[in-house]
N, C-alpha and C positions, 0 to 999 in steps of 0.2 A: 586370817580367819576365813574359814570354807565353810560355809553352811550345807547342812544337809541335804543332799536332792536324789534324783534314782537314776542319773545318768553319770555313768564312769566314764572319766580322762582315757583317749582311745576306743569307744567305741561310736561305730556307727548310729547315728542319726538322722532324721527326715525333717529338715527344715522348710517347712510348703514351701515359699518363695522361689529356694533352690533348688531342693531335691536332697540330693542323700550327701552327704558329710560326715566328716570325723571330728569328733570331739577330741580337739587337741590340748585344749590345756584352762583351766579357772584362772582368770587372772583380777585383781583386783586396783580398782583406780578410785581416786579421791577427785569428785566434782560437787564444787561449793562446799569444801569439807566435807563433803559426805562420802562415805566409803559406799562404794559397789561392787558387788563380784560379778564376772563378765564370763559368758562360754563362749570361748574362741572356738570356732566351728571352720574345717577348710574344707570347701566344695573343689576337688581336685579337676571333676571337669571342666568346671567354671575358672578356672586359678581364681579362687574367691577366696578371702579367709573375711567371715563374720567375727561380731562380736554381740552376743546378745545379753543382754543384763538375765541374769540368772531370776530373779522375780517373776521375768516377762515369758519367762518361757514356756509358761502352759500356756498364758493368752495367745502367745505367739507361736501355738502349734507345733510346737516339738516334741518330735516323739520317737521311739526304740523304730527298730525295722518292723517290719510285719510278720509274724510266725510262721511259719511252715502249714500250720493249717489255716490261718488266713490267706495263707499263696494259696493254697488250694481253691478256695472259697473265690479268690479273688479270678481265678483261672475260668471256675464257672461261669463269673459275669462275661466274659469272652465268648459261651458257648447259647448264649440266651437270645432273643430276639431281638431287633434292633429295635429302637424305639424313634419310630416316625414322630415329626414334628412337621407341621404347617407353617410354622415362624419363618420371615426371613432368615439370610443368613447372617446378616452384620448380629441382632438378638441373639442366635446360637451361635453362634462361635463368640460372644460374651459369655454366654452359661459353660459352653466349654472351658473357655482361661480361669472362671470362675474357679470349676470342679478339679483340673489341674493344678491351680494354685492353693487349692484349700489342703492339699498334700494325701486326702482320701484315696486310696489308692483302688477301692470299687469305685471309688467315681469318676478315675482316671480310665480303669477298665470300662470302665461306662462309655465315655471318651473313644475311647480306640472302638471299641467295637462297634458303635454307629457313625463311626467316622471309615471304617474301615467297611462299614457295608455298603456304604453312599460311595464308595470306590475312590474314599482320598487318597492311598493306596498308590495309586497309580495317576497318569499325568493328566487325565481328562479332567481332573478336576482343580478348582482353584487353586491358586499358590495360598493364598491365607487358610483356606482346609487342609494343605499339605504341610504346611508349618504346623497347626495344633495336631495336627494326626502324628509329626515326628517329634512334637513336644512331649506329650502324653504318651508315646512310646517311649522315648528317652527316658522318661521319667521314672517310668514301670520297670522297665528294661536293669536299670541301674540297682534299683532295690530288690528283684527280685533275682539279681546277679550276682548280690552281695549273700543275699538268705541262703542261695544254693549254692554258694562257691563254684562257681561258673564263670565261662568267659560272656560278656554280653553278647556278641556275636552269638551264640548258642544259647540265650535265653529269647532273641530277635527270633530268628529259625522257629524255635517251637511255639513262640507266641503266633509268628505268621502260618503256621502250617497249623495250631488251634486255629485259626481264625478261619480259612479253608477249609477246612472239613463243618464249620456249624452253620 
């Protein structure tokens, strides 16, 4: 028994936690007699395969890729000002893993481009700013790799060469 839902076996998805995966396959298991249907999801960069109860799946942030006009949209927040903060940095770089985990992908771009203006970028800056700057790149990088059928390598290039010119 498959219940109805708006995500088709083989395509791609955005699991926040992970990032982008395939929906491999519904499977269903009986705990405490009770039947569940499960989305097996395999995050191939991760060698990850999830298994998410199909119920859970809006709480749990899953969703289609981002369209071609949210890429676009998404590309402006790259091109926008940074947004200075006075906070420490242990606070922000919490609101960072925050907006990277919540699977937002403007607020992943949000992410990179103040992270990329503060020059984590390059080696002057913390190791823990150089992790969430290649987290939330990774992250972006991957989905918006998949939208354009592109190599990631060629979605990195134009992300970094946007991000130099604004």
């Amino acid at each position: 028994m498959v219940s109805s839902h708006k995500f088709k076996i083989g395509s791609w998805v955005v699991y926040p936690p992970h990032g982008v995966g395939r929906l491999e396959s519904i499977e269903e298991f009986s705990i405490d007699e009770e039947k569940a249907e499960f989305f097996v999801i395999s995050v191939s960069k991760s060698k990850l395969v999830l298994r998410l109860p199909v119920q859970k799946a809006e709480q749990a942030g899953l969703r289609h890729l981002m369209s071609k006009a949210d890429m676009q949209n998404v590309l402006d927040v790259l091109l926008q000002k940074t947004r200075k903060k006075r906070t420490m940095w242990s606070k922000r770089s919490q609101e960072y893993e925050v907006k990277i985990n919540s699977g937002d992908p403007y607020a992943i771009a949000g992410v990179i481009r103040d992270l990329h203006k503060d020059g984590a970028h390059n080696t002057t800056q913390s190791f823990s700013e150089r992790q969430i700057y290649q987290l939330a790149m990774e992250r972006l990088v991957r989905e918006l790799s998949i939208v354009e059928k592109v190599a990631e390598d060629e979605i990195r290039k134009k992300l970094e060469t946007l991000l130099q010119a604004a």
